[in-house]
C-alpha positions in Angstrom: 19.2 7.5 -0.9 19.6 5.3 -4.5 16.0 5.5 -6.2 14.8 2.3 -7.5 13.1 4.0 -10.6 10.2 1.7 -12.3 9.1 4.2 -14.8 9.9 8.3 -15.7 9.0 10.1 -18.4 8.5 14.4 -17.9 5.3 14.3 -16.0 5.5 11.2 -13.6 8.0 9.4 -11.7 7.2 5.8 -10.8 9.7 3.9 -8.3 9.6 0.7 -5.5 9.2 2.6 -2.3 11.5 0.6 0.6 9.1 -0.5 3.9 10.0 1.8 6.6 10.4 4.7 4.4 8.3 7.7 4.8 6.7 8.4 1.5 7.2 12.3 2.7 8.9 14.4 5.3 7.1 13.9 8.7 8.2 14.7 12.6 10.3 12.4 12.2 12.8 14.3 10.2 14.2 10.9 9.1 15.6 10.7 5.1 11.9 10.0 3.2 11.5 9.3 -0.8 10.2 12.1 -2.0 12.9 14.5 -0.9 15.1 11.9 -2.3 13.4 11.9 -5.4 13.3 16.1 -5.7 16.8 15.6 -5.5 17.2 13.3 -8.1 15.1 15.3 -10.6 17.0 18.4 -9.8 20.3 16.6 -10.6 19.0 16.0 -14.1 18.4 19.6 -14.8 14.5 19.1 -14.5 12.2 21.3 -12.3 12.3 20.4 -8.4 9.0 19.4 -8.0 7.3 16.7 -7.3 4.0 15.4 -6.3 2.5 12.9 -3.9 -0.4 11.0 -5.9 -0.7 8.0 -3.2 0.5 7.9 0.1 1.6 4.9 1.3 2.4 4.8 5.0 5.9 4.1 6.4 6.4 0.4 7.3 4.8 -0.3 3.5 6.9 -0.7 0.5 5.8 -1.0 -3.5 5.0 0.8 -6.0 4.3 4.9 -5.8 3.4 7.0 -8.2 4.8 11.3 -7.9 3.8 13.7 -10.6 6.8 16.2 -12.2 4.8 19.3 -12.5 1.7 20.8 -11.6 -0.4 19.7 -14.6 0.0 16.1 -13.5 -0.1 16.5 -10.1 -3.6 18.4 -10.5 -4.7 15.4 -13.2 -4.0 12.4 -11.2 -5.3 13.8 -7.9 -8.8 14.3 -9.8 -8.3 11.0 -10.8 -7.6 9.8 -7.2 -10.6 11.8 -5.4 -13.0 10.3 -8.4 -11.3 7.0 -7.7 -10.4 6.5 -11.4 -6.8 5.2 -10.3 -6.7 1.2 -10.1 -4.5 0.5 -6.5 -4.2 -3.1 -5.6 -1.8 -4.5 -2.7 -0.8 -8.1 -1.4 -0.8 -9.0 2.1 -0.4 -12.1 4.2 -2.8 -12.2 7.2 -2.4 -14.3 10.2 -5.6 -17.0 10.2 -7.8 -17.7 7.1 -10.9 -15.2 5.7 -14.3 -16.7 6.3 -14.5 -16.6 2.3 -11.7 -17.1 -0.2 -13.4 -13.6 -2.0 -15.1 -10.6 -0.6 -15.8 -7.2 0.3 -14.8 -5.5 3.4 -17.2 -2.8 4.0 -16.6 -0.6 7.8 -16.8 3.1 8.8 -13.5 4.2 9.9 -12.4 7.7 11.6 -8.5 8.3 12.7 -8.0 9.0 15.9 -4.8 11.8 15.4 -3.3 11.9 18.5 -1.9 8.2 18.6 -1.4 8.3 15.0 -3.7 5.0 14.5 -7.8 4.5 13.3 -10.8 2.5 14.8 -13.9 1.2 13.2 -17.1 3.1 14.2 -20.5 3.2 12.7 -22.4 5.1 9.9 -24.1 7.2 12.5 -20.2 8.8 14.3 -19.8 12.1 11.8 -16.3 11.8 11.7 -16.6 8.1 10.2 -15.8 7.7 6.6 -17.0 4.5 4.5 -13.8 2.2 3.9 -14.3 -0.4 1.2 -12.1 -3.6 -0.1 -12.4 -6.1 -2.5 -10.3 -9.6 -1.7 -8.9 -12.8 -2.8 -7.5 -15.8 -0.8 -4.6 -16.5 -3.4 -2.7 -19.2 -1.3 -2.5 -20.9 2.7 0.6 -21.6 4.5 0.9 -23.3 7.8 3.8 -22.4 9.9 5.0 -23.3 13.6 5.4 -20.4 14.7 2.3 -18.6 13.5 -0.1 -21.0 12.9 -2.3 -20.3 9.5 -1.1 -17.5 7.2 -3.0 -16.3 4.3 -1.7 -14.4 1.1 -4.3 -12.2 -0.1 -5.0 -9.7 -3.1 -6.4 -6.6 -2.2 -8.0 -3.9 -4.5 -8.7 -0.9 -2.6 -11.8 0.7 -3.5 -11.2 3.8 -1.0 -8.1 5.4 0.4 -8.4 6.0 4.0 -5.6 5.9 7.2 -4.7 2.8 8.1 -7.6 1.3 6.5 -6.3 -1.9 4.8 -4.6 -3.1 8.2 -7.4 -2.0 10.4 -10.0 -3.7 8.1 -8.2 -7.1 8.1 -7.8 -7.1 11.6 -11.5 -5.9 12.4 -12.8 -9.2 10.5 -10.2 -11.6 12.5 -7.2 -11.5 9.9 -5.0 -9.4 11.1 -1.8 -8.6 8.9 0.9 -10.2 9.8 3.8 -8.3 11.4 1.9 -5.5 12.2 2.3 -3.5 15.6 -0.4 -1.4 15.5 -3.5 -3.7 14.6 -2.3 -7.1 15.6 -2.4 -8.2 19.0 0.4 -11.0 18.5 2.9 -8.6 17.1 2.1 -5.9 20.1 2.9 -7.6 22.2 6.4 -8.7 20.9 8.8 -6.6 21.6 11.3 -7.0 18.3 9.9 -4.6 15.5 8.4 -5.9 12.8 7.5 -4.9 9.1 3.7 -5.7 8.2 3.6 -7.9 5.4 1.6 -5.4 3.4 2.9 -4.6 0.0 1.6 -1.8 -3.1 1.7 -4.1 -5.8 -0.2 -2.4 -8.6 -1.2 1.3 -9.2 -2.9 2.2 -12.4 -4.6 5.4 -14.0 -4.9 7.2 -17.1 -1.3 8.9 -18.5 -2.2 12.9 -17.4 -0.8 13.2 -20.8 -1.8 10.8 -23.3 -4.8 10.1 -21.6 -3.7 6.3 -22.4 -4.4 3.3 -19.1 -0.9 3.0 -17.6 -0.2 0.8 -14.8 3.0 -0.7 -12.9 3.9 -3.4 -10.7 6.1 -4.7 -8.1 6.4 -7.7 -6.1 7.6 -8.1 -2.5 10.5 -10.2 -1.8 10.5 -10.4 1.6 9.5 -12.6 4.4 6.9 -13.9 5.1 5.9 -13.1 1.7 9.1 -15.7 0.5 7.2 -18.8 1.8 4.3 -19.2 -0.5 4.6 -20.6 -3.7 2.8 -17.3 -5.4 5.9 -15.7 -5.8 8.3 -19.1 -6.2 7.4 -19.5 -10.1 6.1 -17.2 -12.6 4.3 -19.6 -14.7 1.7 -19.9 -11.5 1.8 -16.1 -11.0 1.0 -15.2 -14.3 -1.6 -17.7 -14.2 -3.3 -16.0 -11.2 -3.1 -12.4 -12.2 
């Protein structure tokens, strides 16, 4: 597997993670990127380790972040379970929010043996608070689809499934997605969810100094808004 390498330097390694990748081996035994990436390093003569900082799961692509050796790895988790780290994604949901902004605020518990998590209340023990910030960035009409919304998410907590489960608990659900959307369950042609890791940010492990790096999808359905069609209007928006 070629690496598409955003950033390296001798504690982290940043790259663009394909959609329908695993981040890390699973059951599945299929190739995943951070075996690929152990290889890599170990080509170069560096120590064979690497760390997972954020999971992202399989059908999502973007920006991940691994740490080269234990001191970073051990840094950037603390920064993760404090929720120092900055993580911000793009989606495009099928049907428009009830508000261009807002918070999405649900209890969420994953239900292991189908691989997939449900909304429950603050009273089920097994529930875990799931927050979201969003913005309405740009609406596109289709024929197929009807409304589709691009959105910018900054994820406030890091739970299973919880940006696709959250979007589709409040009426948007993200497009292509066969788990949480009842349109795309029901067709019978795979698709990738257009959900994609666009930013991830957090303090060097090092230097202590804000670092942050992006990515941006260039995929459908993503291609038809204008968002991603100039850069003048992008930069703009940011």
């Amino acid at each position: 597997m070629e690496l598409d390498i955003i950033y390296e330097d001798k504690h982290v390694l940043c790259l663009i993670k394909p959609p329908g990748i695993p981040s890390q081996s699973d059951k599945t035994e299929d190739d995943d990127l951070m075996s690929a990436g152990i290889n890599y390093v170990k080509s170069n003569g560096d120590n064979p380790y690497l760390g997972l900082i954020q999971r992202l799961d399989r059908p999502v692509g973007g920006v991940i972040v691994f740490a080269k050796n234990d001191f970073a790895n051990k840094e950037l988790s603390r920064q993760v379970q404090e929720r120092h780290t900055k993580k911000e994604y793009f989606a495009v949901v099928c049907g428009k929010p009830a508000n261009n902004k807002g918070i999405l605020e649900d209890y969420i518990k994953k239900l292991k043996t189908i691989n997939m998590s449900k909304v429950t209340t603050a009273e089920d023990k097994q529930g875990k608070i799931a927050r979201l910030e969003y913005e309405v960035l740009e609406t596109a009409e289709t024929a197929e689809y009807g409304t589709l919304c691009l959105v910018k998410i900054n994820l406030l907590t890091g739970r299973h499934h919880q940006i696709r489960l959250q979007f589709s608990n409040a009426g948007t659900p993200i497009w292509g997605d066969n788990k949480y959307n009842k349109v795309f369950m029901k067709k019978k042609d795979f698709t990738i969810p257009a959900l994609w890791s666009y930013k991830f940010g957090f303090k060097h492990p090092k230097t202590k100094k804000y670092t942050e790096f992006t990515s941006l999808p260039k995929n459908y359905p993503f291609t038809i808004f204008d968002f991603f069609k100039s850069d003048i209007n992008r930069e703009r928006q940011m």
